[in-house]
N, CA, C and O of each residue as an XYZ file, in Angstrom:
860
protein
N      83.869     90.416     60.368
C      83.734     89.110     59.733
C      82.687     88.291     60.490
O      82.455     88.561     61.669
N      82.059     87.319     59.871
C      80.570     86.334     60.348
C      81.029     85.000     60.931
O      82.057     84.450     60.537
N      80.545     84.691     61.511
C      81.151     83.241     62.251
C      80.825     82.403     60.426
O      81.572     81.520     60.002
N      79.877     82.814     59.800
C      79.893     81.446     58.631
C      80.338     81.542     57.480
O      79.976     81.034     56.419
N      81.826     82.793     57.963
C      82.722     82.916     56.893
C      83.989     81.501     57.578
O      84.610     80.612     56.995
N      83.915     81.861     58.829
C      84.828     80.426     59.322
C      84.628     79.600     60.215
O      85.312     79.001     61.045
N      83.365     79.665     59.861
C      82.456     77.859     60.599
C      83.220     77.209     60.009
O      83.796     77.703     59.040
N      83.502     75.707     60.465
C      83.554     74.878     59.951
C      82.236     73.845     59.589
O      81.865     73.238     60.593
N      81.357     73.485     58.193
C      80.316     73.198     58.189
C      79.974     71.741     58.088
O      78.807     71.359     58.178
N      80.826     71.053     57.930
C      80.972     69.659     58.136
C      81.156     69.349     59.845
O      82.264     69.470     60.370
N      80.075     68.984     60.546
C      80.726     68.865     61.388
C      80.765     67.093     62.242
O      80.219     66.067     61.836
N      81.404     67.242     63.189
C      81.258     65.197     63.507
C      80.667     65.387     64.415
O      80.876     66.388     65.100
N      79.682     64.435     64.735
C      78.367     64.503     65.625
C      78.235     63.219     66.367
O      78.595     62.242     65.711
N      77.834     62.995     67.495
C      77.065     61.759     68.445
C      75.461     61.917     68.302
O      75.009     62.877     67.678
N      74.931     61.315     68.672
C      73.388     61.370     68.615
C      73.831     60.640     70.807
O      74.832     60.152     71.331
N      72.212     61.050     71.398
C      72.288     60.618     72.699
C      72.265     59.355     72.988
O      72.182     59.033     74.173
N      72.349     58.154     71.751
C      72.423     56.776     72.482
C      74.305     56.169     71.874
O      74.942     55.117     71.933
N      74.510     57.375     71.409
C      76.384     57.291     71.143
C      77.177     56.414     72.488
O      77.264     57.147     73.473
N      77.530     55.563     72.624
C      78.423     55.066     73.520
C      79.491     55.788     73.884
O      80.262     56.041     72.958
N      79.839     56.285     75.163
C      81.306     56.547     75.764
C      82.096     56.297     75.036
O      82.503     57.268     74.399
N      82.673     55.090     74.751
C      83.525     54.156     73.991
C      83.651     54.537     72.499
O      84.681     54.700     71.844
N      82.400     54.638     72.130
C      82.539     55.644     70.329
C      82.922     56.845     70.567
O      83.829     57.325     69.887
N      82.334     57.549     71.540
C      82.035     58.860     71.228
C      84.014     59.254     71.297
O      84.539     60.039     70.507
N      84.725     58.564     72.308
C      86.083     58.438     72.405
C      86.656     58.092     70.870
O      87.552     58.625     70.217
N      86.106     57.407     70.687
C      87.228     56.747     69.149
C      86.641     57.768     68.105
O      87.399     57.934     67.150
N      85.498     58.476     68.060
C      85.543     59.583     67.173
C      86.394     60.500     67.405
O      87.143     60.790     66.472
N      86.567     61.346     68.911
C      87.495     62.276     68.798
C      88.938     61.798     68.854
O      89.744     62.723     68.950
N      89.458     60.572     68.818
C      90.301     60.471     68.484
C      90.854     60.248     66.522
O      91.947     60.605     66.083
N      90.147     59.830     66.003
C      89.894     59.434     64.355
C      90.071     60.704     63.885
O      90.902     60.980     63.020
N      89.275     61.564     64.451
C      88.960     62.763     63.642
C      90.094     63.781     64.146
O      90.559     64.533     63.288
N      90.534     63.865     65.327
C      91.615     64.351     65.976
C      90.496     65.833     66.724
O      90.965     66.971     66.751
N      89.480     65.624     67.102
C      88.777     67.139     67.541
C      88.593     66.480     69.176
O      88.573     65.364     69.694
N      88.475     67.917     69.611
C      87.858     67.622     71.058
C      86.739     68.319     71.697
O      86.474     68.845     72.778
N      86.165     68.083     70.492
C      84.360     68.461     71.175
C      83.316     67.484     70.083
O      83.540     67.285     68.889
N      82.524     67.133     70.623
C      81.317     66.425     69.661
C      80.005     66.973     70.169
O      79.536     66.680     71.269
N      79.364     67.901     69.174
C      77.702     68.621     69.604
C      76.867     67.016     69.611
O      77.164     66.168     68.770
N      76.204     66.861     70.278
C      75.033     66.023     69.865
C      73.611     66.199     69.774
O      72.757     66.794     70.431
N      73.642     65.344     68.539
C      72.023     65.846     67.941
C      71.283     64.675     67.858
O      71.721     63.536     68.021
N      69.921     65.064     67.548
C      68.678     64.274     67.443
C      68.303     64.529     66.158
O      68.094     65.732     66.317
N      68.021     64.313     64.858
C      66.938     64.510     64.026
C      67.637     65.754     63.685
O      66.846     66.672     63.469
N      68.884     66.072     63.568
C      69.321     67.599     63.388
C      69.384     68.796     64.424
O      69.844     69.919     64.218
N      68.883     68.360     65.446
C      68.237     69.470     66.331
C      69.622     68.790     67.255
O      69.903     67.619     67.512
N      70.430     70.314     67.665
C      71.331     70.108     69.057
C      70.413     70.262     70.146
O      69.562     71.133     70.330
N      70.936     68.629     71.282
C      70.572     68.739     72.352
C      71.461     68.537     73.600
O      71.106     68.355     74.764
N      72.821     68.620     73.025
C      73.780     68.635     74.280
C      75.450     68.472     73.317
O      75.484     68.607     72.094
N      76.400     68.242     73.958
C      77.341     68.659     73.841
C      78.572     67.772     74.798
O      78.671     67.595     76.012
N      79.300     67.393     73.798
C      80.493     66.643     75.059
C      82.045     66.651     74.439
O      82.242     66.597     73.225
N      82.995     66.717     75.308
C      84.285     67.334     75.598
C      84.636     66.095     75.733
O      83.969     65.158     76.173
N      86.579     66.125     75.020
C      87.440     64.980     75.466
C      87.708     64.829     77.585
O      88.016     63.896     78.326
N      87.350     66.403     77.817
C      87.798     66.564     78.792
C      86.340     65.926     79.840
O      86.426     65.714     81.050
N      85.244     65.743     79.107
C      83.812     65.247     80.288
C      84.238     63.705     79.827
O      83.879     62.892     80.679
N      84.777     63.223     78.918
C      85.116     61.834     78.522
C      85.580     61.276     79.675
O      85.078     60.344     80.304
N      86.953     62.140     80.012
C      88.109     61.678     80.518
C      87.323     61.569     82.027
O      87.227     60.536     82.690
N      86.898     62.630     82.314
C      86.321     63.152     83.881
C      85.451     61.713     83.911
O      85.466     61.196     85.028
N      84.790     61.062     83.018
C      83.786     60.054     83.438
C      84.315     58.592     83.171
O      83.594     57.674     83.560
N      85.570     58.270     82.511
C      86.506     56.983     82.294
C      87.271     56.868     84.443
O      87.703     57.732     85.206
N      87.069     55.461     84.570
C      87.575     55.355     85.755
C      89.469     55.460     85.652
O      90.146     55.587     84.632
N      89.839     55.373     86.803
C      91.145     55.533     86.907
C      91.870     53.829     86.665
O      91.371     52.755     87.003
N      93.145     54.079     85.992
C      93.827     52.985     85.670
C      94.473     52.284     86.589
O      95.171     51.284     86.425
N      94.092     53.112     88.013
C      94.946     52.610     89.192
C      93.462     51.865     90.109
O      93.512     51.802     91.338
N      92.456     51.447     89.489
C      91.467     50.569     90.005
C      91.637     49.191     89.492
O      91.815     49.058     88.281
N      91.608     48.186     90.229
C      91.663     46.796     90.133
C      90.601     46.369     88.818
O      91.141     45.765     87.890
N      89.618     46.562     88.743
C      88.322     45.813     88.204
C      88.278     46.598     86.780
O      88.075     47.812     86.767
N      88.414     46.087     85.952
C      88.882     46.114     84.237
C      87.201     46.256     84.103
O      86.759     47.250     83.526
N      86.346     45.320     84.606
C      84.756     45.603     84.286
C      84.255     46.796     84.576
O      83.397     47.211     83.797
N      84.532     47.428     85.427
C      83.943     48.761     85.849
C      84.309     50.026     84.668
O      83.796     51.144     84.657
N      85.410     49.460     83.636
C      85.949     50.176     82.892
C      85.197     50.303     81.758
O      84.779     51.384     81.345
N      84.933     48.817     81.026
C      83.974     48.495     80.363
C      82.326     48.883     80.490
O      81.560     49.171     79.570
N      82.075     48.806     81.764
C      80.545     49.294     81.951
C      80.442     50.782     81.545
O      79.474     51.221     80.924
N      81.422     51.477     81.903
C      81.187     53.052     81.561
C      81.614     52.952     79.919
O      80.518     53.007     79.362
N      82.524     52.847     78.990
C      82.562     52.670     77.674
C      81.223     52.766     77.142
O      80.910     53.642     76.336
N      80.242     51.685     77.669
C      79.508     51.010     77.031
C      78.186     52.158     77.318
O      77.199     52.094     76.584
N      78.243     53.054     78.282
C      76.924     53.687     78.642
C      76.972     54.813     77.367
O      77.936     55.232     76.726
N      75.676     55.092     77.282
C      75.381     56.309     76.612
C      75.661     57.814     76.716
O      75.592     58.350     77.822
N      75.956     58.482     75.686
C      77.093     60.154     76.345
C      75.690     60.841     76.505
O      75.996     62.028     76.382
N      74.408     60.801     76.695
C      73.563     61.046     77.357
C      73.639     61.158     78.390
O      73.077     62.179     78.785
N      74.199     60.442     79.314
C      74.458     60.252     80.943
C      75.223     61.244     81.676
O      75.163     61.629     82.844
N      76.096     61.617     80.505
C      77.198     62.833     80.505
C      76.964     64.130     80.409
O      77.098     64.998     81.272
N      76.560     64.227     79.169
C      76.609     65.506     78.091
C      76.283     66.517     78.929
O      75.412     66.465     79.797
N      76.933     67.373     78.689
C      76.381     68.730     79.168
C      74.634     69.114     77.984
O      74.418     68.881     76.795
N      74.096     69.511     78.655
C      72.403     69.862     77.654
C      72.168     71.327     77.741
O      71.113     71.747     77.264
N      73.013     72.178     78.289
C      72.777     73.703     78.449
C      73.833     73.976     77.171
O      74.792     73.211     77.078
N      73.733     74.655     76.548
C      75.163     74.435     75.074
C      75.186     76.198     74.673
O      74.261     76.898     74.260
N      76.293     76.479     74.908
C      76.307     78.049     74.674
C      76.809     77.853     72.962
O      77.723     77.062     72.728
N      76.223     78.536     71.942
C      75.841     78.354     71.029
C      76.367     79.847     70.311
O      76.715     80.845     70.942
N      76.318     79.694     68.779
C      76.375     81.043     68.292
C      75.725     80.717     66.564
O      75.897     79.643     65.988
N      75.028     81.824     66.009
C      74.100     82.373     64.924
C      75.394     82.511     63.832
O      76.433     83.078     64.170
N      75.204     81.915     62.462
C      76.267     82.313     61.507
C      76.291     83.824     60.964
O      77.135     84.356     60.243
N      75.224     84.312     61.470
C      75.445     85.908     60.948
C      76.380     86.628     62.396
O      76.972     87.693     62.219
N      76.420     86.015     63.617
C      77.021     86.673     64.482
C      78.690     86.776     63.985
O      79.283     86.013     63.222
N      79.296     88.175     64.803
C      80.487     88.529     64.612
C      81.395     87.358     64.985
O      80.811     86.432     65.548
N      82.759     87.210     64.776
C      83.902     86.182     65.241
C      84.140     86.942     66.856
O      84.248     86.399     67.956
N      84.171     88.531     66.440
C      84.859     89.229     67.839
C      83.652     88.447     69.314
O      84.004     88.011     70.410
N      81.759     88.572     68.518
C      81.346     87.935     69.692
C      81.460     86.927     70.454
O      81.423     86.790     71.677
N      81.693     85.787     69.042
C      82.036     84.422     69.494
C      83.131     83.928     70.442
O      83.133     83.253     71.471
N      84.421     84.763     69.402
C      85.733     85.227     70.965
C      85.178     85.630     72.504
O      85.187     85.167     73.644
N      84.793     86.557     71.921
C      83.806     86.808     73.606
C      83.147     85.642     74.991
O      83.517     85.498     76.156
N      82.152     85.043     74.260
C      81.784     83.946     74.849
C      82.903     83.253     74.885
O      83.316     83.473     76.023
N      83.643     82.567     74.372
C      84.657     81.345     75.030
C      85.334     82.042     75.502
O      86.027     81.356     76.253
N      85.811     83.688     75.615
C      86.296     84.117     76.620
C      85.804     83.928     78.157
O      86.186     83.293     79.140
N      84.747     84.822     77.831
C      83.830     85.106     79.347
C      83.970     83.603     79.678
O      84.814     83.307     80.524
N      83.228     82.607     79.100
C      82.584     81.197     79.734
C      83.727     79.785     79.976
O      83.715     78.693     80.545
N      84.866     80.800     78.968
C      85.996     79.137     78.904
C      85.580     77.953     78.455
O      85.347     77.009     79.209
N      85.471     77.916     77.344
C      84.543     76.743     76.306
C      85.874     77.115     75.541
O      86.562     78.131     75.441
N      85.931     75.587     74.957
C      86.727     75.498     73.384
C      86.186     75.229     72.399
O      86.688     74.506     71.538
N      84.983     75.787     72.317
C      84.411     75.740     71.042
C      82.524     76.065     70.701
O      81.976     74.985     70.923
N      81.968     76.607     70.479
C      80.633     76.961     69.782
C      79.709     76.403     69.031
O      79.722     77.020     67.966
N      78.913     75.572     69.002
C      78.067     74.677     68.011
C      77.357     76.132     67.509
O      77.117     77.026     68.321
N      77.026     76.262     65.940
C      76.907     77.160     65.155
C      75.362     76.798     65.120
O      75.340     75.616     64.777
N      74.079     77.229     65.305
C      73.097     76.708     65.051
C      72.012     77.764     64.178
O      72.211     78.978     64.217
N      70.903     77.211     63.427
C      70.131     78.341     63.167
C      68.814     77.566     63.299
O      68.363     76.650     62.610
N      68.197     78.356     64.666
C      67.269     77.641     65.355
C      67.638     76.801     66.395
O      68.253     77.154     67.401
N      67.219     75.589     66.112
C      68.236     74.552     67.130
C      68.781     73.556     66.093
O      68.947     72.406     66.499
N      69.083     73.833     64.812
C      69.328     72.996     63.568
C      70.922     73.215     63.815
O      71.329     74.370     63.945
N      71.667     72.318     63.869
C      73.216     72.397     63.831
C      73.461     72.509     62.532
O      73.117     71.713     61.659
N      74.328     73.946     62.343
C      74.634     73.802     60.478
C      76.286     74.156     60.756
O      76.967     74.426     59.767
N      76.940     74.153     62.139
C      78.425     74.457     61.734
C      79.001     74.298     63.249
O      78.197     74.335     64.180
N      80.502     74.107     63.518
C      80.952     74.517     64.779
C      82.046     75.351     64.520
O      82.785     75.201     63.546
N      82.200     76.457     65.589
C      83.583     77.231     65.757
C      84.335     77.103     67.092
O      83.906     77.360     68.216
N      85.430     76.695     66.765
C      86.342     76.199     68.198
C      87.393     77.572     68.119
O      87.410     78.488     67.296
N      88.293     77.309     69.378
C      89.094     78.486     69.669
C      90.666     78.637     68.616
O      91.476     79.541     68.414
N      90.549     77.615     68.277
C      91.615     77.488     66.949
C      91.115     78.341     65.786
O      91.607     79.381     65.348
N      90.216     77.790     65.449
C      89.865     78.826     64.421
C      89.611     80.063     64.659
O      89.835     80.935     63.819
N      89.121     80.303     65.813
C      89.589     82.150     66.163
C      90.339     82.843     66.034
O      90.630     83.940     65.557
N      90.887     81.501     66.894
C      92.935     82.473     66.665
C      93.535     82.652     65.488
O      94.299     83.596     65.284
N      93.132     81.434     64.293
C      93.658     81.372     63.011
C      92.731     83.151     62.142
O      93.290     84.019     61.472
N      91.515     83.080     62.482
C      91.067     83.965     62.089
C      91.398     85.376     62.537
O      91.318     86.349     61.787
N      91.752     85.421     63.728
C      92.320     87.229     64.170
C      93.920     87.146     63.492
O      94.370     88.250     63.183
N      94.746     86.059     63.252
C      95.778     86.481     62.719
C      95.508     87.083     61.668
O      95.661     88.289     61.471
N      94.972     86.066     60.716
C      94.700     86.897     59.614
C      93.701     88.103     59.540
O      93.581     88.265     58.326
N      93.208     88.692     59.932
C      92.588     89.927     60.395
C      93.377     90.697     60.273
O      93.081     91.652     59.555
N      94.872     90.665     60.957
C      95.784     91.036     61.902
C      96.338     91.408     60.947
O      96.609     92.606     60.874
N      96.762     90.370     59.705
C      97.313     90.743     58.771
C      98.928     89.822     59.107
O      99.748     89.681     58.200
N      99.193     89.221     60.647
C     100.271     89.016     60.578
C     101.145     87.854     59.945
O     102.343     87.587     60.037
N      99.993     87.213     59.207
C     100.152     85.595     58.345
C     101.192     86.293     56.904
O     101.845     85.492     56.235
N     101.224     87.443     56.645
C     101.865     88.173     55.505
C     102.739     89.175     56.135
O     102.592     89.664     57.255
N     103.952     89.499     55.016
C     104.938     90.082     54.639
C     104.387     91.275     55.431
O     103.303     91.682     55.013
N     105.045     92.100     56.779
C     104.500     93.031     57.167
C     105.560     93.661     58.475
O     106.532     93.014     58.863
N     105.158     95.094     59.086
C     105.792     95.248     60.191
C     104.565     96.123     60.829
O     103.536     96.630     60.382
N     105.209     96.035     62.109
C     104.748     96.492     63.504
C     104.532     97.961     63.552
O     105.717     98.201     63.323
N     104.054     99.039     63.649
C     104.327    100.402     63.464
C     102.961    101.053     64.626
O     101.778    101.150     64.301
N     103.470    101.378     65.813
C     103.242    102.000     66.369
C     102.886    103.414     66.903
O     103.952    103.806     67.376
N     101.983    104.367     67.078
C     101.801    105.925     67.257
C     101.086    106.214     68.040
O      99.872    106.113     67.865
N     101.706    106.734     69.318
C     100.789    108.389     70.267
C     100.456    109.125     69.610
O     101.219    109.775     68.896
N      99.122    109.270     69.642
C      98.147    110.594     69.140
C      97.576    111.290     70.456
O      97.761    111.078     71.654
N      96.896    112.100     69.826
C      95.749    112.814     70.881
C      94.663    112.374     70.852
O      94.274    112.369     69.684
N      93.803    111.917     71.645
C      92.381    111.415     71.826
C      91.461    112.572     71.138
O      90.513    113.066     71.749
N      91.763    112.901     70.021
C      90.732    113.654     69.265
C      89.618    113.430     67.934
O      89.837    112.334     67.417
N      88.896    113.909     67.498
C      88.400    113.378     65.988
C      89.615    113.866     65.082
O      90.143    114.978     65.122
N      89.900    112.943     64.370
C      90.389    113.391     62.830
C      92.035    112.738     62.846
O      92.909    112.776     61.980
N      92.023    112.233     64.010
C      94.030    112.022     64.160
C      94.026    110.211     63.563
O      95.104    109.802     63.130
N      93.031    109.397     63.569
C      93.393    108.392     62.739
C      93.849    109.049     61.111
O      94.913    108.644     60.644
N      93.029    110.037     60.307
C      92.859    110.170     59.057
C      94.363    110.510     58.746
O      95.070    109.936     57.918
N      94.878    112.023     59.938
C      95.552    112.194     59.898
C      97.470    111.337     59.491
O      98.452    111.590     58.793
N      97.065    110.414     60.358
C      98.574    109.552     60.848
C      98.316    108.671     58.943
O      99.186    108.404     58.114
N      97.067    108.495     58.881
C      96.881    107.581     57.246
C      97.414    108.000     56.523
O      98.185    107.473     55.721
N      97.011    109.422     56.695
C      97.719    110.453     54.931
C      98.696    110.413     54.992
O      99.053    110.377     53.815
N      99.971    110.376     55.899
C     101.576    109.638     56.206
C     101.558    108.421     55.433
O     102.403    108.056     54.616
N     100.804    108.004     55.682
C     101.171    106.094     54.593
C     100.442    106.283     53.392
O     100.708    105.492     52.487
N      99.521    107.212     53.162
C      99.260    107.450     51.997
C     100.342    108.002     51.498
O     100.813    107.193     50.698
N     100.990    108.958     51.546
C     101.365    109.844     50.528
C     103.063    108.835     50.987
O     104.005    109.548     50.642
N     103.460    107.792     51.476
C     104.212    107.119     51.599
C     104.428    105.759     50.532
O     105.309    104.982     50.162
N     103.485    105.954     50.397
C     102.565    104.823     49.499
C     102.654    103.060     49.995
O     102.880    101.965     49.480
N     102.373    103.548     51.095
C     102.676    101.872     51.965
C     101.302    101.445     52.620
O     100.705    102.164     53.421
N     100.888    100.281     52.229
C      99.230     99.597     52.436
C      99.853     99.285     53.586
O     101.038     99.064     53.834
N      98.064     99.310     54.819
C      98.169     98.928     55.789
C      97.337     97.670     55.866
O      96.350     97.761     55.135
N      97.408     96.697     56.421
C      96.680     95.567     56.126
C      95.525     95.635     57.800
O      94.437     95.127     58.071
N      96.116     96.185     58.276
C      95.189     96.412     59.583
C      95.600     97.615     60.601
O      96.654     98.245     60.513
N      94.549     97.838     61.624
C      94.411     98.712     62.262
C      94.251     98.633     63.958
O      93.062     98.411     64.185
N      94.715     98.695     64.726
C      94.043     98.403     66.327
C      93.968     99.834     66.908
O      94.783    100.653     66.483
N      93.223    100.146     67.679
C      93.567    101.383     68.702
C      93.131    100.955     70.293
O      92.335    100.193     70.842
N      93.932    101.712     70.582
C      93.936    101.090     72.274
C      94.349    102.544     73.080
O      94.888    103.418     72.401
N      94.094    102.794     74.529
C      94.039    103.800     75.452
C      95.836    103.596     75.353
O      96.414    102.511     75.405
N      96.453    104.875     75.209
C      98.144    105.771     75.120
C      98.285    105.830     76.635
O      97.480    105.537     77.520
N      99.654    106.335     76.689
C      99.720    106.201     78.063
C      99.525    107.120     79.039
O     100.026    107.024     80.159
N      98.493    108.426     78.509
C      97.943    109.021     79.141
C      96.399    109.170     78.530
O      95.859    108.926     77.451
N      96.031    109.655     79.698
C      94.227    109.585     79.204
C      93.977    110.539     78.695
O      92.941    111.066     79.101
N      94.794    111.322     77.497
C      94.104    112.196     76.950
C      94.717    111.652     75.667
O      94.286    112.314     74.723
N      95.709    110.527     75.198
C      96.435    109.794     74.445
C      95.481    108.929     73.865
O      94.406    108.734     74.433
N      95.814    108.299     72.607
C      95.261    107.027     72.050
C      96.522    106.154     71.098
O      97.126    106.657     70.150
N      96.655    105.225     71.444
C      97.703    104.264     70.666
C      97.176    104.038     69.141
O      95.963    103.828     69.127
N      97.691    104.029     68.049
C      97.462    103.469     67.046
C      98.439    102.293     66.276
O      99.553    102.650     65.893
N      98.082    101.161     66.103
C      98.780    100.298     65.577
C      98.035    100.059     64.553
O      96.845     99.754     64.475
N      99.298    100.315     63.319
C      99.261     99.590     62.241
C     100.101     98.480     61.806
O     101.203     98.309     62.326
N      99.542     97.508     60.642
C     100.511     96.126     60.394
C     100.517     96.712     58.771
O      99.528     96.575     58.051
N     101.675     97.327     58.349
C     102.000     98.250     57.718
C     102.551     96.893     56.641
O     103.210     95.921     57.010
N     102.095     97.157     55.351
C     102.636     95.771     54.476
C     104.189     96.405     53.510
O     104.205     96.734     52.324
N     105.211     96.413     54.366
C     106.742     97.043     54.221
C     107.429     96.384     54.921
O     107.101     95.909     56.008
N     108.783     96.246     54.205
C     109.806     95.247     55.092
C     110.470     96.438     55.654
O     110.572     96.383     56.880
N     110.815     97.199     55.258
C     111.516     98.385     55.432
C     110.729     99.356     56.026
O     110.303    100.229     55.270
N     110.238     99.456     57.965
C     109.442    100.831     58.345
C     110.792    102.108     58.382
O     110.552    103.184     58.932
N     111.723    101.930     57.956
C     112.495    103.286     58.724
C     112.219    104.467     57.561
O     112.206    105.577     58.094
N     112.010    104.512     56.214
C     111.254    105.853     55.637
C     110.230    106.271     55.985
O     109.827    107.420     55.804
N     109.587    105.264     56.615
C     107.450    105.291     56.868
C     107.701    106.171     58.270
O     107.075    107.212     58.468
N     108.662    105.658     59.206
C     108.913    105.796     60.639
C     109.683    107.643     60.604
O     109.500    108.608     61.345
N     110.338    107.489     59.674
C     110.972    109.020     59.713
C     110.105    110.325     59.165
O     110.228    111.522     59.423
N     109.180    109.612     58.307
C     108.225    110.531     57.602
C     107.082    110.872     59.016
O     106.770    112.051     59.179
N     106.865    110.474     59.378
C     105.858    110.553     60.634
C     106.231    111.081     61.696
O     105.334    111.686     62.284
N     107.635    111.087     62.373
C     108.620    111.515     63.419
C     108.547    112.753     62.014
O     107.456    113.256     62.285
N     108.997    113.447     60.837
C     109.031    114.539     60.615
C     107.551    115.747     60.631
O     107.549    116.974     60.734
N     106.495    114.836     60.494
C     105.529    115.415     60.411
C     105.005    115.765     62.003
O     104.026    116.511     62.008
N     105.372    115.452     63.020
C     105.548    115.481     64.230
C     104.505    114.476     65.302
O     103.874    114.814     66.304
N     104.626    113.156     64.639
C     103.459    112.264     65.305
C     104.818    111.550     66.460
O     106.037    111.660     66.324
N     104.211    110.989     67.318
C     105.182    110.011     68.021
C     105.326    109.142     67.913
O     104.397    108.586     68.499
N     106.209    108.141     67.328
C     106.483    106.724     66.994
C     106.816    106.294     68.419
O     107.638    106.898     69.108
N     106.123    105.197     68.837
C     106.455    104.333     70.037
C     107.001    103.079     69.727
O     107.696    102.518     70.574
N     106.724    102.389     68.294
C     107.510    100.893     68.208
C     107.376    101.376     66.156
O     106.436    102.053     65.739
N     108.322    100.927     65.375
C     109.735    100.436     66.142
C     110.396    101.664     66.428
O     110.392    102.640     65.679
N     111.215    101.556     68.022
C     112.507    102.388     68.543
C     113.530    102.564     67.332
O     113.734    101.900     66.316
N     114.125    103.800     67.887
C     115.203    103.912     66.988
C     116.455    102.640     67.343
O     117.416    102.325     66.642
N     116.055    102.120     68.591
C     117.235    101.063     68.316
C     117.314     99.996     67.406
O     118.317     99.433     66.966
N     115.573     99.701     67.079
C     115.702     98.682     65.973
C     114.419     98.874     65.227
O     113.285     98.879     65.706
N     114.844     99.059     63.744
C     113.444     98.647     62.686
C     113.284     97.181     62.453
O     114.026     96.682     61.608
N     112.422     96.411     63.077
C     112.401     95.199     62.889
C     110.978     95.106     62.670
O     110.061     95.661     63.275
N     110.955     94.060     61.398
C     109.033     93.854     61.129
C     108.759     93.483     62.390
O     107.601     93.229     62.721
């Protein structure tokens, strides 16, 4: 999937002579906690509830003016101007990536230096669920294979000829290195025919246990 299947493309913006004091009452109005800022369309920096807060003095200082003087300065003074960024044709998995690696809550979407969208870490997460498949009617179904060609197709033709849609797929290293895990989000309330057909054909079910079929 493309980041500008779930950009959000409306986005709320400061320009660099934005006041502290606004740039605050936007992310509160709007309820977000990032504002890209632009010039003429073009991103040139970027600011956080959290660089807000870092630059508002403490409530345990005497002088109410010193409070006011910072309100009143420009989020220019602030902004971060280095802005890790992402392309609407780029993947969601890359974009995850970066706010992984870098710890950012969020991505100004640009093409060029033209701001046309932002993606924050909410919408990631909203987006791998549904990936995931786990926003729908579904269960958990787990399998040890052999790290070979042909054993995904294999474990499928079980839910094929089961006749149970899988809404997704993960594979991950089994618990030996010649193993591969396969998880499916199998769209059945009921895995214990899917689970017995597969234990007969001789695959290894690892979840669900025979102690419980639970989606």
């Amino acid at each position: 999937m493309r980041i500008e299947n779930i950009m959000r493309k409306r986005v709320v913006t400061a320009t660099p002579s934005t006041t502290i004091g606004e740039a605050l009452q936007l992310l509160k109005e709007n309820r977000i906690r990032h504002l890209p800022v632009v010039e003429q369309e073009r991103l040139v920096g970027i600011i956080s509830d959290r660089d807000l807060g870092e630059a508002l003095p403490s409530v345990l200082l005497p002088r109410e003016d010193d409070g006011l003087a910072i309100l009143n300065q420009p989020v220019s003074a602030i902004m971060k101007r280095q802005v890790l960024t992402a392309h609407p044709l780029d993947f969601i998995e890359d974009a995850a990536m970066q706010i992984y690696e870098h710890k950012v809550g969020s991505l100004p979407v640009v093409e060029g230096n033209r701001l046309v969208g932002i993606i924050t870490e909410s919408d990631l997460f909203t987006s791998l669920i549904e990936l995931f498949g786990v926003n729908k009617p579904s269960c958990h179904i787990e399998v040890e294979v052999d790290d070979r060609v042909g054993m995904l197709a294999e474990v499928s033709q079980v839910f094929r000829e089961a006749q149970v849609n899988v809404s997704s797929i993960v594979v991950f290293p089994g618990s030996q290195p010649a193993k591969k895990c396969l998880v499916f989000r199998a769209q059945t309330i009921d895995p214990r025919p899917l689970v017995q057909k597969l234990r007969t054909q001789g695959f290894t079910v690892i979840a669900p246990g025979e102690g419980g079929m639970h989606p």
